[in-house]
C-alpha positions in Angstrom: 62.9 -5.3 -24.7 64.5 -8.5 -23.4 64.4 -7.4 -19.9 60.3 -6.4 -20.4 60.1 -10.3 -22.1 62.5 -11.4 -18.8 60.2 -9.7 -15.8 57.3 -10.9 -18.0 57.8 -14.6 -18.0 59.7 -14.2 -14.4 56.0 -12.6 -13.3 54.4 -15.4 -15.1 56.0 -17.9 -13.2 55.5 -16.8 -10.3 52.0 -16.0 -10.4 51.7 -20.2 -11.5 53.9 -21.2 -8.6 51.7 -18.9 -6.3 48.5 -20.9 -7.8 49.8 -24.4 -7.4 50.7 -23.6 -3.8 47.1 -22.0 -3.2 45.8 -24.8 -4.5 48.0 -27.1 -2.6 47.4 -25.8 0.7 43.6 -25.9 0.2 43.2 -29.5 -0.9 45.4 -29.8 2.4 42.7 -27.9 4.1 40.4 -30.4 2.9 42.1 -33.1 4.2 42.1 -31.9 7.6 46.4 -31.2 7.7 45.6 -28.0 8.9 49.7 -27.5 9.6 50.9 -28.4 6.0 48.2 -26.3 4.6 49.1 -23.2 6.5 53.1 -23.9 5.4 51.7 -23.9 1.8 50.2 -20.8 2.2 53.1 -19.0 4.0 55.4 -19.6 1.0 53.1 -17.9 -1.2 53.5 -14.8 1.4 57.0 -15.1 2.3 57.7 -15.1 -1.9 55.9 -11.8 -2.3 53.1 -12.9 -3.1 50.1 -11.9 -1.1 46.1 -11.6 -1.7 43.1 -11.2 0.5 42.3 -15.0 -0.3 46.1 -16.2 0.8 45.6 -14.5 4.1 42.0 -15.4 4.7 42.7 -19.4 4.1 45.7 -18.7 6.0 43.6 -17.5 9.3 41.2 -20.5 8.6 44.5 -22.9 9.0 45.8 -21.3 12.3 42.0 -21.1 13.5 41.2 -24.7 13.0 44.9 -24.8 15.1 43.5 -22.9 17.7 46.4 -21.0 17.3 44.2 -17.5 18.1 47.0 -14.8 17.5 48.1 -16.1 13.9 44.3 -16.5 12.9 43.6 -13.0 14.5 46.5 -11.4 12.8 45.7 -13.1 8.7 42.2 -12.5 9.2 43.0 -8.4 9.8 45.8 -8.8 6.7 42.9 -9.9 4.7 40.5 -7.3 5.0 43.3 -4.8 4.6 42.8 -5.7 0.8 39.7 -6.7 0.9 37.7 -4.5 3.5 34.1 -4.9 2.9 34.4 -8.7 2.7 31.4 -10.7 5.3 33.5 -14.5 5.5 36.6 -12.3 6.9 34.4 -10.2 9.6 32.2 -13.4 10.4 34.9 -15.6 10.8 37.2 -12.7 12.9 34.3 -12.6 15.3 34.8 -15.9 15.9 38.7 -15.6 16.3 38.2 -13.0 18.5 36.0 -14.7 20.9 38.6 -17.3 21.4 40.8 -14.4 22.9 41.0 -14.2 27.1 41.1 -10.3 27.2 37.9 -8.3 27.4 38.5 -5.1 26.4 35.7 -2.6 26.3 35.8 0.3 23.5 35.5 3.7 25.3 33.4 6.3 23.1 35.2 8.9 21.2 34.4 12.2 21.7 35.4 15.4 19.9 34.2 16.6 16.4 37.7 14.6 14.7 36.0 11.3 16.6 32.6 12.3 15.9 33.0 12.9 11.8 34.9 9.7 11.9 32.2 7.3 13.5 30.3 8.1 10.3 32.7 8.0 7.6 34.7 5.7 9.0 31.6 3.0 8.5 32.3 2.4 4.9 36.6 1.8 3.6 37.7 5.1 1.8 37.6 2.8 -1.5 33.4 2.8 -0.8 33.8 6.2 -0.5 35.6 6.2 -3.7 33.6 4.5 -5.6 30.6 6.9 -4.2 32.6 9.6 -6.3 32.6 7.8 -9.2 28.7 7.0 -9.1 28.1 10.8 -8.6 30.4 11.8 -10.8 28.6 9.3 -13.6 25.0 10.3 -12.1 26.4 13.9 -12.7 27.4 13.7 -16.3 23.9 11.8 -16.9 21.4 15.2 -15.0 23.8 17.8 -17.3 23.4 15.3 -20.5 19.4 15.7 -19.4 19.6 18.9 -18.6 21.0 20.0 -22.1 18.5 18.1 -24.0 15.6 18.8 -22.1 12.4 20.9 -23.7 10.8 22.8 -21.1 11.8 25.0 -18.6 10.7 22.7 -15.7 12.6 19.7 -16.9 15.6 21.8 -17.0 15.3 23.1 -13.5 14.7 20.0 -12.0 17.8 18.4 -13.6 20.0 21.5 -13.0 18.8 20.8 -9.2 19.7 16.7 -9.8 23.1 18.0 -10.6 23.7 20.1 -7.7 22.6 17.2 -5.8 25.3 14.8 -7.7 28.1 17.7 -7.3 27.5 17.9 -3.5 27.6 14.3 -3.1 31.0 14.1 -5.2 32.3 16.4 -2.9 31.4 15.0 0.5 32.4 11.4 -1.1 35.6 13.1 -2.2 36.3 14.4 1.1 35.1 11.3 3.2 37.6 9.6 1.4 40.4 11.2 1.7 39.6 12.2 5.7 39.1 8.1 5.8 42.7 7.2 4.8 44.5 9.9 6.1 43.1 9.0 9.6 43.6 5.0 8.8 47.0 5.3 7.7 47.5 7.1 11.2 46.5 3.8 12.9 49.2 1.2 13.5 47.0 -1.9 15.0 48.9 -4.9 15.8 48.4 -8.0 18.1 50.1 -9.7 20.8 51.7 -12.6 19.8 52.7 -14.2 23.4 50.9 -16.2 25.0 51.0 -13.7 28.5 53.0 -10.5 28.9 53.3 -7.4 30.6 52.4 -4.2 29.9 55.3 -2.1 31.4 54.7 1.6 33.0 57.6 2.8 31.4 59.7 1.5 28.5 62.8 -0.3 30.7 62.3 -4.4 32.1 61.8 -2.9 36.1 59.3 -0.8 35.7 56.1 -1.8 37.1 54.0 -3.7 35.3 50.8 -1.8 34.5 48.7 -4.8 33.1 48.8 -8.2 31.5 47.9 -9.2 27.8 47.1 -12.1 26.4 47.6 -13.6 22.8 45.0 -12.5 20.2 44.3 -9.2 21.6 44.5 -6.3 19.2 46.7 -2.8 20.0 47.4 0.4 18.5 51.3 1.6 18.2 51.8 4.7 19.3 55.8 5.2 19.2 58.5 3.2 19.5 61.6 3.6 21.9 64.7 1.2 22.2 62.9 -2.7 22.7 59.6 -1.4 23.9 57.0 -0.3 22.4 54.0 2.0 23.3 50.5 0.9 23.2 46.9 2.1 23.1 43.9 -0.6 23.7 40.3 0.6 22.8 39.5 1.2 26.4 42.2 4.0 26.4 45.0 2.2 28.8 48.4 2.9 27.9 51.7 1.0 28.3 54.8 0.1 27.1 55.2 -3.9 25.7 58.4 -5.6 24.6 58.4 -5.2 20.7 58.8 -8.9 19.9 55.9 -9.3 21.6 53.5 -8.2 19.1 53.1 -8.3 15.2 51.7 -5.1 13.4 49.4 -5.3 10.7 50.3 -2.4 8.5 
């Protein structure tokens, strides 16, 4: 019991000291000491504690900076836990214009790629939530369907609820088939100013092309003090490690 009472009030504390700081850094923000507000929210993050809002005003900070890579990077923490949110994707966009590299996504193809397009629109937590609306809409056509007085009432309800049960399913199965194939993904971005994307994983290979800070990549393995990358228009390479910052 003392130890529940102990990580109680140690939570408690915390959670206050987490606030004050948030609140800190924003009047900060307000006052146009863009540095001191983004140290203010870093001590929140480097203490454990982290929230969609932390990161967010965090990426404001480092924007107002023009420091693109560290605005890039928040914004992307942010809607990580909170995906559908429109300030974060506005105010990425605008990040992300600040970038030098143009990189042009190549179309996926195959019926994986394909199946992902569409459910990938909406965060598997939508999807989630669909599954809980059928599920509700379900309960509501049988509840109907029970009560109901004549035999047309009953069949259009018992066709209601086939209706809700298929869209359980394909919510059910969105969901899942979104996260497995996010939690494959390991985006990160560069970090340095300019470096070079190595051919091979060693410092005299050939350099296959140059990056610049703010641009986003996808992990594919790691091997020694390179690691290999993927950009969106397919090209490969291998980039020192301390070079970027992964997301995940």
């Amino acid at each position: 019991m003392k130890k529940l009472i102990y990580i109680l009030a140690l939570f408690i504390t915390l959670h206050g000291w987490a606030q004050q700081a948030f609140e800190k850094g924003n009047e900060l923000y307000r006052q146009g000491k863009y540095k001191e507000a983004a140290e203010s929210y870093e001590s929140i993050l480097k203490n454990g504690q982290e929230s969609a809002e932390v990161y967010f005003n965090l990426g404001n900070a480092y924007y107002k900076m023009n420091k693109v890579a560290p605005a890039i990077y928040n914004y992307e923490k942010s809607l990580l836990l909170k995906p559908n949110d429109k300030d974060t994707k506005i105010n990425l966009d605008y990040a992300r214009k600040m970038t030098i590299d143009n990189i042009e996504a190549v179309p996926q193809v195959g019926f994986s790629k394909m199946l992902y397009n569409f459910t990938g629109s909406y965060h598997y937590d939508t999807w989630a939530w669909a599954a809980i609306g059928g599920s509700v809409f379900f309960l509501l056509f049988f509840i109907s369907y029970y009560f109901s007085g004549t035999t047309l009432l009953k069949r259009i309800f018992f066709v209601a609820m086939l209706v809700a049960l298929v869209a359980i399913v394909v919510s059910v199965l969105s969901a899942v088939f979104v996260k497995s194939e996010s939690n494959k993904e390991r985006p990160a971005i560069v970090f340095d100013e300019v470096v070079s994307v190595k051919s091979e994983p060693n410092d005299t290979a050939t350099d296959a092309f140059i990056l610049h800070e703010g641009t986003k990549v996808f992990v594919e393995e790691t091997l020694g003090n390179y690691k290999k990358i993927k950009l969106e228009d397919d090209s490969e390479g291998w980039i020192i490690k301390d070079a970027i910052r992964e997301i995940k």
